[in-house]
Structure formats: structure tokens, C-alpha cells
KOLLO-445302 format. One record per residue (C-alpha): chain; residue in one letter; x, y, z. Coordinates in nm, 2 decimals. Each point is the difference from the previous one (the first is absolute). Example, Ala and Ser with C-alpha at 12.3 -4.5 7.8 and 13.67 -1.06 7.14 Angstrom:
<atoms>
{A; A; {1.23; -0.45; 0.78}}
{A; S; {0.14; 0.34; -0.07}}
</atoms>
This chain:
<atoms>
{A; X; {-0.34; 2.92; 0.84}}
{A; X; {-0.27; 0.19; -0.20}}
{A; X; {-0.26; 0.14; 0.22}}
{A; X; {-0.40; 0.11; -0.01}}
{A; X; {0.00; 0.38; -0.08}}
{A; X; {-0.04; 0.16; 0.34}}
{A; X; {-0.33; 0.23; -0.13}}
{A; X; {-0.17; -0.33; -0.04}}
{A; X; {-0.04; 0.03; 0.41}}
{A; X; {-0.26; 0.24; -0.07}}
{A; X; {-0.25; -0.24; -0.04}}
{A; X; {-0.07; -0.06; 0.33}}
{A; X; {-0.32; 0.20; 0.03}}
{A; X; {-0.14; -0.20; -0.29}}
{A; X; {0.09; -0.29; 0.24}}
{A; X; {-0.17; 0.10; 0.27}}
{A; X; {-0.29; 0.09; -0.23}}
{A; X; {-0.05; -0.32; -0.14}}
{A; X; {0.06; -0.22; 0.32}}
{A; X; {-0.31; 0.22; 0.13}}
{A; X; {-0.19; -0.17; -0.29}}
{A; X; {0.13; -0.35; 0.09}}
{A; X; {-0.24; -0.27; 0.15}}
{A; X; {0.25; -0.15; 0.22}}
{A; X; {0.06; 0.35; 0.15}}
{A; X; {-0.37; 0.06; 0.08}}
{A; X; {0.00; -0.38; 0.20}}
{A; X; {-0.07; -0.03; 0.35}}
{A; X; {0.06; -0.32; 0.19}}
{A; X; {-0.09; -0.12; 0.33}}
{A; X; {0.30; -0.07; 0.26}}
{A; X; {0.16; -0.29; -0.06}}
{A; X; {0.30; 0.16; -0.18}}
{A; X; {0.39; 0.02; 0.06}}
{A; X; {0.24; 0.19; 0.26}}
{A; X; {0.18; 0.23; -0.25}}
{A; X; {0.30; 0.25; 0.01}}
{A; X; {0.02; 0.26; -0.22}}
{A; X; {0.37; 0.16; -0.10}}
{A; X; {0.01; 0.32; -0.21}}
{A; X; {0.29; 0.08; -0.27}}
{A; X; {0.26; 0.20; 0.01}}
{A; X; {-0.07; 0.37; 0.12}}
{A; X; {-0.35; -0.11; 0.09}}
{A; X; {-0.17; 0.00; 0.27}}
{A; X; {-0.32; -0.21; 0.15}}
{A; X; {-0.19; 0.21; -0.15}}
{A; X; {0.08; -0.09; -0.36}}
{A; X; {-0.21; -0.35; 0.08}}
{A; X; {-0.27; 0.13; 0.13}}
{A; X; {-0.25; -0.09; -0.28}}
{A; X; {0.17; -0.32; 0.00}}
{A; X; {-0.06; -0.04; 0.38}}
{A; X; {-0.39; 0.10; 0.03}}
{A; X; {-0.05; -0.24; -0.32}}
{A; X; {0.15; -0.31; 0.23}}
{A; X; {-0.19; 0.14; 0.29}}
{A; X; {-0.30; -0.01; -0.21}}
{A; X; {0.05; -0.38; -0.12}}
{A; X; {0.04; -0.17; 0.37}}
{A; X; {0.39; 0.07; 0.06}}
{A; X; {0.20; 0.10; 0.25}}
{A; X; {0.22; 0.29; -0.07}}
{A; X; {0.30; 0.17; 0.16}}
{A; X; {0.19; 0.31; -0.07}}
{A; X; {0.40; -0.06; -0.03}}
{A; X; {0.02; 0.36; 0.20}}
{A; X; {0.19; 0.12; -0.27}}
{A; X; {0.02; 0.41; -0.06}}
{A; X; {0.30; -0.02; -0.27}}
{A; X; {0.10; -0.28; -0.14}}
{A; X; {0.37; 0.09; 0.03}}
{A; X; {0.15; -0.15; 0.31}}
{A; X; {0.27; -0.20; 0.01}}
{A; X; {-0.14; -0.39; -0.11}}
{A; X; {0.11; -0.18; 0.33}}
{A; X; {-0.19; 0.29; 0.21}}
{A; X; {-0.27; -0.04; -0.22}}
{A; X; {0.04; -0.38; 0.01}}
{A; X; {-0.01; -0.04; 0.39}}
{A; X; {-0.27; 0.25; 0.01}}
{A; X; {-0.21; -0.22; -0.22}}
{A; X; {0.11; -0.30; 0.16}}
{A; X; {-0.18; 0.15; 0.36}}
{A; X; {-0.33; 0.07; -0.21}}
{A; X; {0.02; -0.33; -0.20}}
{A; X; {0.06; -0.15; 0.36}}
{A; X; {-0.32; 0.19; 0.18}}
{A; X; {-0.21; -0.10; -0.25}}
{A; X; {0.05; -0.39; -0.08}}
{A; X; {-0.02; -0.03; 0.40}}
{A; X; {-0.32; 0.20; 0.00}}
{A; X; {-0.16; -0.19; -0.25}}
{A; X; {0.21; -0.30; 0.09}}
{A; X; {0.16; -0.13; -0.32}}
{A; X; {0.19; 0.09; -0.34}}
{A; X; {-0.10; 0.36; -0.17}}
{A; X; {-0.03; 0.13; -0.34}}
{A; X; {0.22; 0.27; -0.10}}
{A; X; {-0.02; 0.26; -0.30}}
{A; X; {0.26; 0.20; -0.11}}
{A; X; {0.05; 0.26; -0.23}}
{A; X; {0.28; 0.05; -0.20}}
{A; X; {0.34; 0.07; 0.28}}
{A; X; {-0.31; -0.16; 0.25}}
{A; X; {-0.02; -0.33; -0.22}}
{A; X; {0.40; 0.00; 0.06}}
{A; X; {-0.05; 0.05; 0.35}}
{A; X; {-0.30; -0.32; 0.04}}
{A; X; {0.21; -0.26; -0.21}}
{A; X; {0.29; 0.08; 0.28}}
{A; X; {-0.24; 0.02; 0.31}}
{A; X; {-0.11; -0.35; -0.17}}
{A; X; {0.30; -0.13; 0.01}}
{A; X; {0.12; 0.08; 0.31}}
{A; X; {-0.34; -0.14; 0.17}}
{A; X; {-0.15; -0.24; -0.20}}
{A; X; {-0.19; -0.12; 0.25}}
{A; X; {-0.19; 0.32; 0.06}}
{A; X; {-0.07; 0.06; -0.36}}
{A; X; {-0.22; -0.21; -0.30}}
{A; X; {-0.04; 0.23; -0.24}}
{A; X; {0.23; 0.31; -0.16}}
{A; X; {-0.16; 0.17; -0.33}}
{A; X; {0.26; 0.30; -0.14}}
{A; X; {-0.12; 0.22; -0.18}}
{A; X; {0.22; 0.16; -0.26}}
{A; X; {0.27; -0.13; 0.23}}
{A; X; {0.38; -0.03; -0.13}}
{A; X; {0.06; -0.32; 0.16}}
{A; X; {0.27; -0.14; -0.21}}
{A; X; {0.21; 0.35; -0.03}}
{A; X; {-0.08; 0.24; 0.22}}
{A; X; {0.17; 0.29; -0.19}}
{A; X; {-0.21; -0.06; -0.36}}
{A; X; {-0.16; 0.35; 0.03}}
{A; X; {-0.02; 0.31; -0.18}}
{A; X; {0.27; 0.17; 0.00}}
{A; X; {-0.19; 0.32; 0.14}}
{A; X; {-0.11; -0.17; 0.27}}
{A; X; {0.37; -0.20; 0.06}}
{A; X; {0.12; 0.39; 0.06}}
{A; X; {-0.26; 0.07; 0.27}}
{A; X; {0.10; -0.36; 0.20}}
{A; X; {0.38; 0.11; -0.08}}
{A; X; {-0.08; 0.34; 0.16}}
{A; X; {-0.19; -0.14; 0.29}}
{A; X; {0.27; -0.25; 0.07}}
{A; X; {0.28; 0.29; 0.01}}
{A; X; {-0.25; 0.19; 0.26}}
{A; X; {-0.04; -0.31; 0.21}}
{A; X; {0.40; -0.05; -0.03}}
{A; X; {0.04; 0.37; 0.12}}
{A; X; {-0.24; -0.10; 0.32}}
{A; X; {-0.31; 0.13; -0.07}}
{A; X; {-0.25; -0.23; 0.18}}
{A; X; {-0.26; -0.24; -0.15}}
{A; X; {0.17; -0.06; -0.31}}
{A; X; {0.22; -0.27; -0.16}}
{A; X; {0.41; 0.05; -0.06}}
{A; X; {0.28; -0.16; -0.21}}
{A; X; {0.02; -0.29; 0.23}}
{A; X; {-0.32; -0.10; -0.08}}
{A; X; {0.13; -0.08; -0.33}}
{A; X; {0.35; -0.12; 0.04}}
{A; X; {0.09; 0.01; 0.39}}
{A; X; {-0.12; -0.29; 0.29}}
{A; X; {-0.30; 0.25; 0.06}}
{A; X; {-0.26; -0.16; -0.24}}
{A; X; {0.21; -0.33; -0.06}}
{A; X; {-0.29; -0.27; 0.06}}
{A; X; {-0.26; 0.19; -0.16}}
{A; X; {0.21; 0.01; -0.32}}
{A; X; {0.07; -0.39; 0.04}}
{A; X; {-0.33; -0.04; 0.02}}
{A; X; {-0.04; 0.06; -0.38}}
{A; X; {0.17; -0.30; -0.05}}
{A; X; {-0.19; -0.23; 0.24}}
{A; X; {-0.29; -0.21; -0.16}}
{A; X; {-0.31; 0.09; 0.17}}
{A; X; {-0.06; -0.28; 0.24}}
{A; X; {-0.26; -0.30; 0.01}}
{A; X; {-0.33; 0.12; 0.12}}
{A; X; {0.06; 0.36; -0.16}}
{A; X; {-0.22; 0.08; -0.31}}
{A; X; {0.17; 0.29; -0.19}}
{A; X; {-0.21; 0.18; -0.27}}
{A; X; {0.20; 0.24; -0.20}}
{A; X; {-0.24; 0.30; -0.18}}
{A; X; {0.24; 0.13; -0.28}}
{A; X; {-0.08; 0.24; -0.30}}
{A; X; {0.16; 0.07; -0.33}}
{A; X; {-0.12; 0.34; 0.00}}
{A; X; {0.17; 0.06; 0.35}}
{A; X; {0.14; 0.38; -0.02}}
{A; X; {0.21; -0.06; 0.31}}
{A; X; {0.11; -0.37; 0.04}}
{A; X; {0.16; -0.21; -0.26}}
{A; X; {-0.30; -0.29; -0.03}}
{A; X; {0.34; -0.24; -0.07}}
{A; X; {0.07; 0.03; 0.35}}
{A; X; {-0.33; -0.09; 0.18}}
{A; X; {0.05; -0.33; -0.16}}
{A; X; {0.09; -0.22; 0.24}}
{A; X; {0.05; -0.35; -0.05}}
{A; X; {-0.18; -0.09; 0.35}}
{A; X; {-0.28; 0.17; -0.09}}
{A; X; {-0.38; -0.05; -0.20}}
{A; X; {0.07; 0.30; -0.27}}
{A; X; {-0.33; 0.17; -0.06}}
{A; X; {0.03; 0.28; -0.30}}
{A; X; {-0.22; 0.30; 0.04}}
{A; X; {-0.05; 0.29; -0.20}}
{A; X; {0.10; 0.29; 0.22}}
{A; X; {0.21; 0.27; 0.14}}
{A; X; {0.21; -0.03; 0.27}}
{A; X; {-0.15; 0.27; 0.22}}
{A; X; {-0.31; -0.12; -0.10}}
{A; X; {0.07; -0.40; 0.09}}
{A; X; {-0.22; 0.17; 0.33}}
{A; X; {-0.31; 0.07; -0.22}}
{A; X; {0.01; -0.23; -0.25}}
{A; X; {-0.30; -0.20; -0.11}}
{A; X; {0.21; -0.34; -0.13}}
{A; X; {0.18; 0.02; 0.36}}
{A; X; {-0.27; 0.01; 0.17}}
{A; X; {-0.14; -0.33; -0.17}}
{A; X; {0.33; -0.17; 0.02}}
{A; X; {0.02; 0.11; 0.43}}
{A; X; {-0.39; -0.13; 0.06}}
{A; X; {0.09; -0.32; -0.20}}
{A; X; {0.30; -0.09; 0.21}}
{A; X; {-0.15; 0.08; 0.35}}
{A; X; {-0.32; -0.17; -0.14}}
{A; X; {0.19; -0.31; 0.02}}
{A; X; {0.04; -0.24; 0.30}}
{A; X; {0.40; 0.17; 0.11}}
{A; X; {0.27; -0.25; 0.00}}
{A; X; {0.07; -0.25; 0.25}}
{A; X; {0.25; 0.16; 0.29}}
{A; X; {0.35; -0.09; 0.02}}
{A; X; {-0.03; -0.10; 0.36}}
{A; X; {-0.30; -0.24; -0.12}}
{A; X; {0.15; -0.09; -0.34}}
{A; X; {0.32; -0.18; 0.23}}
</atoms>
């Protein structure tokens, strides 16, 4: 599996640059948008979405932080923590929400998705390896290799070997093998020129495949990502499973 060079993940202030100049950045909307989670990549933070986050603010929607620091925990503590936002905010706005994730948080909102359909209508990843979660770059495959033997060893707030192989994790990896159920719209952002994460692998057949330009660090400042998320909230969100029965 031939990867993106990893310099080309240098880019990303030319990103950020040009998504300044973009028109749909620059939009404001009134407030008839869409509840929206936001879940950062792996060794992110919140903070990594910020622009993202004040951009959807700006347009009408509804955000909420995943209360993420470091996206490193074990994915079925991270999975029932999301579940308790995802929870608190369809019953505060009283249906379905949107969710975005980036790259390890795309991963984490196709699971959440399919463990409560009913709470969720639309899931876009973002640079997210949803068909093999291990088609990274080698560099970075040593750093989750090295967290996992630190999370093994005990230290807190970080993923071990069972979360690969042991009963830990053991639905969340099923879930990669779960269609995304009826009433679930799953957009999957990939790129070509992804330094990190093989584009192969975001390719999932559940999903509407949008091809951007971009790097994977920089799927958070990305002009072309930014048109692809404001055409799919744009549009009326899916009909509920609970409805749809």
C-alpha cells in the first residue's frame, strides 16, 4: 500500500489560507440550521475544530463539543462518552443529530451511528479509515503502537492491546462490518494526497464518496470540505429510523 509523502502535510497553512478566501466560509445564515456533534482525530483535541465549529455557528447550526482533550482513549470509553453527549443533545433539540468526524472521530460517528440510529441522521468522516482502520503511515502506526503499550502498562486515558484483539473494543470493531442503517446518511470526505490515511480505506461502500484535494490534517481547514459539509447539512436530513418504520 503506497502512500502520500508525509511532507505533503505541510500544506495545511495554505489550506487555511485559501478557505479564508472562500465565499461559503464568509456565509452567515439565520437559525434554522442542524444539532451537530463535532469529533476530533486521533491525538486531537476540540480544539482542532474550532474554525470548523464557529463556521457552523455562523450558518444557523447547532454545535457541540465531543469534550475530547486527546483523542487516545480506549474506543468503548470514548464510545459511551459520545453516546451521553449524542444523547443530551437529540433530547435537547428533540430529534436525530448531525455528526462530523475527523479522521479516528469519523471512525468513532459511523459506530456511535450504528449503535443509535435512531439518535443520529447524518455522519460525514473526514479523512476517516472506515474500511481498515490500520491503513496509516507507518510513522504514525508506531506512535498508536506506542500508545497502546502505555495504555496496556496502565497508564490512564489511553487505549491497550485489547482494544485491538481482546473483548475490550469487540462491538466497536464489529461495527466496521455493519451497513450503516436506514435513516443514516454517511458522507465519506477522502483525499488522494492524504499524508496519513490510506484514501483506499475511507471508501466505504455505505457511503456517498466525495474526493477532495487535501491533507489530512488539513481535512479541518479545507475549502472543498467545507462546500461538501454546507451542501449536506443544506439538505432536508433523512427521515428517522423510528419514523421511517
Amino acid at each position: 500500500m503506497t502512500l502520500t509523502p508525509l511532507w505533503r502535510e505541510a500544506r495545511l497553512g495554505l489550506e487555511l489560507a485559501s478557505l479564508r478566501r472562500e465565499p461559503v466560509f464568509r456565509e452567515r445564515r439565520g437559525e434554522l440550521g442542524r444539532p451537530v456533534l463535532l469529533i476530533p482525530g486521533f491525538l486531537a483535541g476540540d480544539g482542532s475544530l474550532a474554525t470548523m465549529t464557529g463556521w457552523l455557528r455562523r450558518r444557523g447550526h447547532r454545535t457541540r463539543r465531543a469534550g475530547i482533550r486527546f483523542n487516545v482513549d480506549c474506543s468503548t470509553r470514548a464510545l459511551e462518552a459520545l453516546e451521553a453527549r449524542l444523547e443530551e443533545l437529540a433530547r435537547a433539540e428533540g430529534g436525530p443529530v448531525a455528526l462530523i468526524g475527523q479522521s479516528r472521530g469519523g471512525t468513532l460517528a459511523r459506530a456511535l451511528a450504528v449503535r443509535r440510529p435512531e439518535l443520529v441522521d447524518t455522519v460525514i468522516a473526514l479523512g476517516s479509515p472506515l474500511v481498515d482502520p490500520f491503513a496509516i503511515h507507518p510513522l504514525v502506526k508506531l506512535q498508536v503502537a506506542a500508545l497502546g503499550v502505555l495504555g496496556t502498562l496502565g497508564v490512564p486515558g489511553l487505549f491497550g492491546r485489547s482494544c485491538w484483539s481482546g473483548e475490550c473494543c469487540r462491538q466497536f470493531r464489529e461495527s466496521f462490518d455493519h451497513p450503516v442503517p436506514a435513516g443514516v446518511r454517511l458522507v465519506s470526505v477522502y483525499s488522494r494526497t492524504d499524508g496519513i490515511v490510506h484514501w483506499r480505506s475511507c471508501l466505504d461502500p455505505c457511503a456517498e464518496l466525495v474526493e477532495v484535494d487535501a491533507s489530512h490534517i488539513g481535512m479541518g481547514l479545507n475549502p472543498g470540505v467545507y462546500r461538501t459539509i454546507a451542501g449536506a447539512l443544506d439538505e432536508p436530513a433523512p427521515v428517522p429510523l423510528a419514523q421511517a418504520a
